[in-house]
C-alpha positions as CSV (number, residue, x, y, z in Angstrom):
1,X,88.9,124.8,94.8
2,X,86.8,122.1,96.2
3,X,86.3,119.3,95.1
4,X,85.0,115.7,96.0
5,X,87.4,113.3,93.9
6,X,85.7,109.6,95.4
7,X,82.0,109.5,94.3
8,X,80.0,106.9,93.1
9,X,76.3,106.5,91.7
10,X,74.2,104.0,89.1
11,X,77.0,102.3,87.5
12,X,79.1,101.0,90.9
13,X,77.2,97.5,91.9
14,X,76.5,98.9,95.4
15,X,74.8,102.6,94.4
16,X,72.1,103.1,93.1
17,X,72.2,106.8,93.4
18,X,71.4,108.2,90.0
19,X,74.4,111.0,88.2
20,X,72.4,113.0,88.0
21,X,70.8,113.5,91.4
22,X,74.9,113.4,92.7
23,X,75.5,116.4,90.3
24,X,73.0,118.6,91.3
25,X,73.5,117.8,95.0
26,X,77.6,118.8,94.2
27,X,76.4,121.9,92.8
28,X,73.9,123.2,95.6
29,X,76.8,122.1,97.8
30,X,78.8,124.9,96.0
31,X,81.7,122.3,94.5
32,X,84.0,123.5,91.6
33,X,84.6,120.6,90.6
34,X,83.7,116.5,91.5
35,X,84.7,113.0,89.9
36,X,82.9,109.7,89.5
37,X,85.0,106.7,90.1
38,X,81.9,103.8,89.8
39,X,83.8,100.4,91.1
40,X,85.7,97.5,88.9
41,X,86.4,94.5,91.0
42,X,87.9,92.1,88.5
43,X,87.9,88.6,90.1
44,X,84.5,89.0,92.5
45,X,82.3,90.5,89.5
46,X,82.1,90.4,85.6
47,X,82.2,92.9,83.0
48,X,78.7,93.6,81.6
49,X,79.6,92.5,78.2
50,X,80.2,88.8,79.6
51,X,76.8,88.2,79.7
52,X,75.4,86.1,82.6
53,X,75.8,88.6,85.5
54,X,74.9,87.4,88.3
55,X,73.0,89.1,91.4
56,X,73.2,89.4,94.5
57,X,70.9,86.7,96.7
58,X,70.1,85.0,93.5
59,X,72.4,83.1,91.0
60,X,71.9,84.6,87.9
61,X,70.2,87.4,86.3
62,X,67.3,85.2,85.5
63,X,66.6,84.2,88.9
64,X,64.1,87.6,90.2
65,X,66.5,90.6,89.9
66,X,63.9,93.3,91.5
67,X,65.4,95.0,94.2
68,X,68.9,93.5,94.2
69,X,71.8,94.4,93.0
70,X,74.2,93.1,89.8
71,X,77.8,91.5,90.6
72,X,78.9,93.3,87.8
73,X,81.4,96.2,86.9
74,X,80.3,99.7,85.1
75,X,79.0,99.0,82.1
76,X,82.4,101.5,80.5
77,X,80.0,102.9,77.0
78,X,77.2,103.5,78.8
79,X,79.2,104.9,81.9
80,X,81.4,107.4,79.7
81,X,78.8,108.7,77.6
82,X,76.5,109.6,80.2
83,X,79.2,111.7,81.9
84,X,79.2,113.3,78.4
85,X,75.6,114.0,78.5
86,X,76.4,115.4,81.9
87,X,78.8,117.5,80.8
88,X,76.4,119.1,78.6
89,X,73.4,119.5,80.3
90,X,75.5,121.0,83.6
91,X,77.9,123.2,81.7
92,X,79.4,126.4,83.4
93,X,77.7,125.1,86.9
94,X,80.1,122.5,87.7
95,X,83.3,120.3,86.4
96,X,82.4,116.8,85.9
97,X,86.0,114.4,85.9
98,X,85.9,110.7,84.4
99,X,86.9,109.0,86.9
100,X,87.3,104.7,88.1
101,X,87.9,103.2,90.8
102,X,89.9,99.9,90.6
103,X,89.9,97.4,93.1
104,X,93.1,95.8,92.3
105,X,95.1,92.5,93.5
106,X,98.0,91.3,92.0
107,X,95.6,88.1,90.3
108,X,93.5,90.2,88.2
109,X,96.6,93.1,87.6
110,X,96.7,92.2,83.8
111,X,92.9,92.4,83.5
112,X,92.9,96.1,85.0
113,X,96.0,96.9,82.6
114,X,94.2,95.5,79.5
115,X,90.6,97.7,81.3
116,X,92.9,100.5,81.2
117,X,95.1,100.8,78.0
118,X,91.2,100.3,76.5
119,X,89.4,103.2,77.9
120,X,92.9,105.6,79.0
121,X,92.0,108.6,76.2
122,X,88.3,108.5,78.6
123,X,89.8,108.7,81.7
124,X,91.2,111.9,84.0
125,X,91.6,109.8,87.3
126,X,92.1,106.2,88.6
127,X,91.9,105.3,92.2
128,X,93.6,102.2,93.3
129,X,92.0,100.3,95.9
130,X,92.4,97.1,97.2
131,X,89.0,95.8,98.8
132,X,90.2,92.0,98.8
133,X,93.0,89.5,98.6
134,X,92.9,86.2,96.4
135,X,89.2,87.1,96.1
136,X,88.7,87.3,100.1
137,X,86.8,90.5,101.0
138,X,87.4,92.4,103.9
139,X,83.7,93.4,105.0
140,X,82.8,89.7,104.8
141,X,86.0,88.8,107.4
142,X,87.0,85.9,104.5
143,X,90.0,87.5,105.0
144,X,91.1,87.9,108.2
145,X,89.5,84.6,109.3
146,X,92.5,82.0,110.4
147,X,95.0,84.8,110.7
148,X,96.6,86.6,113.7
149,X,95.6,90.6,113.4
150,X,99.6,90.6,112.8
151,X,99.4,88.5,109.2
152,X,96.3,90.1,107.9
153,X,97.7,93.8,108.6
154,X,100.9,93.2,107.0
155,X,99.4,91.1,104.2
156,X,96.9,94.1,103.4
157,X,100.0,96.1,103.1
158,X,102.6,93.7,101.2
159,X,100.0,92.9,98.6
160,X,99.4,96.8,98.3
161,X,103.0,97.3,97.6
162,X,103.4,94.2,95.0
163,X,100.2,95.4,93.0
164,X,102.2,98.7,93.0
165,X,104.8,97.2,91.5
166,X,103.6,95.5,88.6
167,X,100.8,98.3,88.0
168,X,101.6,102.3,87.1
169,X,98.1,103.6,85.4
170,X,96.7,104.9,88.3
171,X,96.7,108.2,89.9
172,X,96.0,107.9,93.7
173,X,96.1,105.5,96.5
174,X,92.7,105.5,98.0
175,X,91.3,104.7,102.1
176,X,95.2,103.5,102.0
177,X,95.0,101.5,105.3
178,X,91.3,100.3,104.6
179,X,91.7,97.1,106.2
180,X,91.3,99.5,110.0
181,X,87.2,99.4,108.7
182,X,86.6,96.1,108.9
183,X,89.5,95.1,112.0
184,X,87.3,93.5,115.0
185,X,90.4,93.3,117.0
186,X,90.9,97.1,116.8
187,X,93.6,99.8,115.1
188,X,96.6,97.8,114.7
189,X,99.8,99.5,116.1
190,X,101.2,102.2,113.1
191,X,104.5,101.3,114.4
192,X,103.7,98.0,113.4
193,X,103.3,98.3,109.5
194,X,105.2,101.9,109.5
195,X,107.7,100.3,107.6
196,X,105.8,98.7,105.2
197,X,103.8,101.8,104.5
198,X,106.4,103.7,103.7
199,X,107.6,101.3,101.4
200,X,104.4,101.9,99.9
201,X,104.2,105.7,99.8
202,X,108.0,105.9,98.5
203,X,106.7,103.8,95.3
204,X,103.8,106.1,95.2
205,X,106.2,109.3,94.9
206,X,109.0,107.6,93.1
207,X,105.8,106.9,90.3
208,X,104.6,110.3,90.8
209,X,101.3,109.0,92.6
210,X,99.3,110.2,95.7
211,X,97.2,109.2,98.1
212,X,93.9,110.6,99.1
213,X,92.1,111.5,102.2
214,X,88.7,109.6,102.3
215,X,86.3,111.6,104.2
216,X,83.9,108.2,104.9
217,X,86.0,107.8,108.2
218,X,83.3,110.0,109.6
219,X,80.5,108.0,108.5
220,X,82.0,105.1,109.8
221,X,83.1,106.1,112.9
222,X,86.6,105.6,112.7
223,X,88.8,107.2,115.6
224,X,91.4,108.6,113.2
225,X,90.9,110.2,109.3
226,X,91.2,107.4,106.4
227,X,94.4,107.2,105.8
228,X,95.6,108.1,109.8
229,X,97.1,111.2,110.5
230,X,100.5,108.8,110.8
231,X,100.3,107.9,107.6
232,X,99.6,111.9,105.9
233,X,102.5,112.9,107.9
234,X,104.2,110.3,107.3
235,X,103.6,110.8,103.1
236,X,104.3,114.6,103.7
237,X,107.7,114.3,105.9
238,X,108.8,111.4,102.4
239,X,108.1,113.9,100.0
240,X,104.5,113.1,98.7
241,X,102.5,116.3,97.2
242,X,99.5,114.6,95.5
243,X,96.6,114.7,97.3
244,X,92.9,114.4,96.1
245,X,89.9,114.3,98.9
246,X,87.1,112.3,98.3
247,X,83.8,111.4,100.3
248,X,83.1,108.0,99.0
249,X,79.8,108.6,98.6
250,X,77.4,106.2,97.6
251,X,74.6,108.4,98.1
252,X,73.6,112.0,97.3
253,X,72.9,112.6,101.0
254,X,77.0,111.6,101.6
255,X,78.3,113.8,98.7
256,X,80.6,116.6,100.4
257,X,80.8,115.0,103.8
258,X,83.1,116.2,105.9
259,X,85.1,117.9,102.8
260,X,86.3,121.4,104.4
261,X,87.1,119.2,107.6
262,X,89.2,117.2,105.6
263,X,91.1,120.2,103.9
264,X,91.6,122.2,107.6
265,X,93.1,118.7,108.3
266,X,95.5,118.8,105.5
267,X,96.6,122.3,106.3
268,X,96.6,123.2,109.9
269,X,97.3,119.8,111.4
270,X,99.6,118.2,108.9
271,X,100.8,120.7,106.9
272,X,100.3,120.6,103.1
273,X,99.7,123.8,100.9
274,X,97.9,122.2,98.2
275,X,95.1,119.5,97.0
276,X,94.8,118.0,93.3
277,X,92.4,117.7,90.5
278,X,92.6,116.0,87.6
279,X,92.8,116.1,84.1
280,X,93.7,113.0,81.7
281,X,95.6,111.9,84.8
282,X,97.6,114.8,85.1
283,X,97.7,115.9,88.1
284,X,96.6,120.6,88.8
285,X,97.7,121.7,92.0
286,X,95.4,123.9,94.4
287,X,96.1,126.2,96.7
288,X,94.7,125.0,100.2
C-alpha cells in the first residue's frame, strides 16, 4: 500500500492546484490510494456560504480578485461532489479518500464540531492541525512575537492538548510539532516539551487517534522528519499504532514527495510494522 494521506488542491485557500491534475499525477506515481484534506481555518477565514469573503491583498471580494487568493474555507458541496465526480471518472486506477484538514484552536472548537457532525456520513479522514493560537499564525511570527522560545513551544503544545480534550472527531494528529517550521531561534530542546507531548500522544491513543508523518520536512528543509524521530519513537514506545503519511502537497509537482523515504523511516529506523488508510474514519492497517 501507498498512499499519500495530506494533499490539497482548488478548494484549500492556498492551492490552486486543480483535483484533477493531483489525481492523475498520484496515479502515474503508482499510488493505491491518496486523500484530499483541502484546509478549514475557522477564526482567520469564513465559510463560503457567509457571503463577503474576503481576499488576500484586497478587502473584499469586490475589490480586484484576479490573481489572489480567497480567505475562505472549502466550499463543502462543491468540494464533496467533485470528489464524487472523481471517483467516477478515475475508477479501478486509483482510491480517492474524502478527506479535511482542520486547523483547530480551542476558540473556534464548537464551530469545527458543528462543521463536522454536518458533513461526518462524507467524510473518511480528519486531520487535526493547529496552524494558530487566539488567531496568531505561526508563518506570520504573530505568535511568537513578545514571548521567550520557552512560552511559545510549550503554549503550541498545551493548546494542542486542551483542543484534544474538548474535540474527538478527528482521526490523526498532523506536522504534530509544526511550530519547529516557523522557530527563528532554532529546534527547541525535545527534552524540553517531552512531557508535554506525551501528554499529548497518550490522549491520542487513549481516543484511538494517530499521528502522521508529514513528508514536507524535506521541502522545507527541516534537520529532522515532521514530527521528530523523538516524537515517532516516543508515540511507538507509548503504544500508538495509527499512522498515515502524507506529503502536504499543495502542488502536483509535491504529490508523493519523499513517501517511500518516509515509510523506510517508519520501519527500519523506528520500528512500526504498519501504515493506515481510511475509510469513514475507520482506521485499515497495512503491512509496511
Amino acid at each position: 500500500m501507498r498512499a499519500d494521506y495530506h494533499l490539497h488542491c482548488e478548494f484549500s485557500d492556498d492551492s490552486r492546484e486543480r483535483m484533477e491534475t493531483q489525481i492523475e499525477r498520484a496515479i502515474a506515481l503508482g499510488l493505491d490510494e491518496m486523500c484530499f484534506t483541502d484546509h478549514v481555518d475557522y477564526g482567520l477565514k469564513k465559510d463560503w456560504s457567509e457571503g463577503n469573503i474576503a481576499w488576500r491583498g484586497s478587502d473584499t471580494a469586490s475589490s480586484g480578485t484576479a490573481g489572489k487568493d480567497p480567505l475562505a474555507n472549502v466550499n463543502y458541496p462543491e468540494y464533496f461532489s467533485k470528489i464524487d465526480r472523481m471517483r467516477e471518472v478515475y475508477k479501478g486506477q486509483i482510491t480517492i479518500r474524502k478527506g479535511l484538514e482542520f486547523g483547530i484552536q480551542t476558540i473556534t472548537a464548537d464551530r469545527f464540531q458543528k462543521l463536522y457532525d454536518t458533513w461526518a456520513k462524507e467524510l473518511d479522514f480528519v486531520l487535526l492541525s493547529m496552524h494558530q493560537v487566539n488567531n496568531l499564525e505561526f508563518w506570520t511570527q504573530d505568535f511568537q512575537r513578545g514571548k521567550t522560545q520557552k512560552e511559545y513551544n510549550e503554549e503550541y503544545y498545551r493548546e494542542i492538548l486542551r483542543v484534544q480534550q474538548i474535540f474527538k472527531d478527528y482521526s490523526v494528529l498532523a506536522h504534530l510539532d509544526l511550530i519547529v517550521r516557523y522557530d527563528k531561534c532554532g529546534v527547541y530542546p525535545f527534552e524540553q516539551v517531552k512531557d508535554l507531548i506525551a501528554e499529548i500522544l497518550k490522549q491520542a491513543i487513549r481516543d484511538n487517534k494517530g499521528i502522521e508523518l508529514n513528508t514536507s520536512s524535506w521541502k522545507y528543509k527541516l534537520s529532522d522528519t515532521q514530527p521528530s524521530r523523538d516524537i515517532l519513537r516516543l508515540y511507538k514506545d507509548l503504544g500508538g499504532k495509527i499512522l498515515t503519511v502524507g506529503s502536504d502537497a499543495h502542488t502536483a509537482n509535491m504529490l508523493g514527495d519523499h513517501l517511500d523515504e518516509g515509510y523506510r523511516i517508519l520501519k527500519e529506523e523506528i520500528g512500526f510494522r504498519e501504515i493506515c488508510t481510511f475509510d469513514h474514519m475507520t482506521p485499515i492497517f497495512h503491512t509496511l
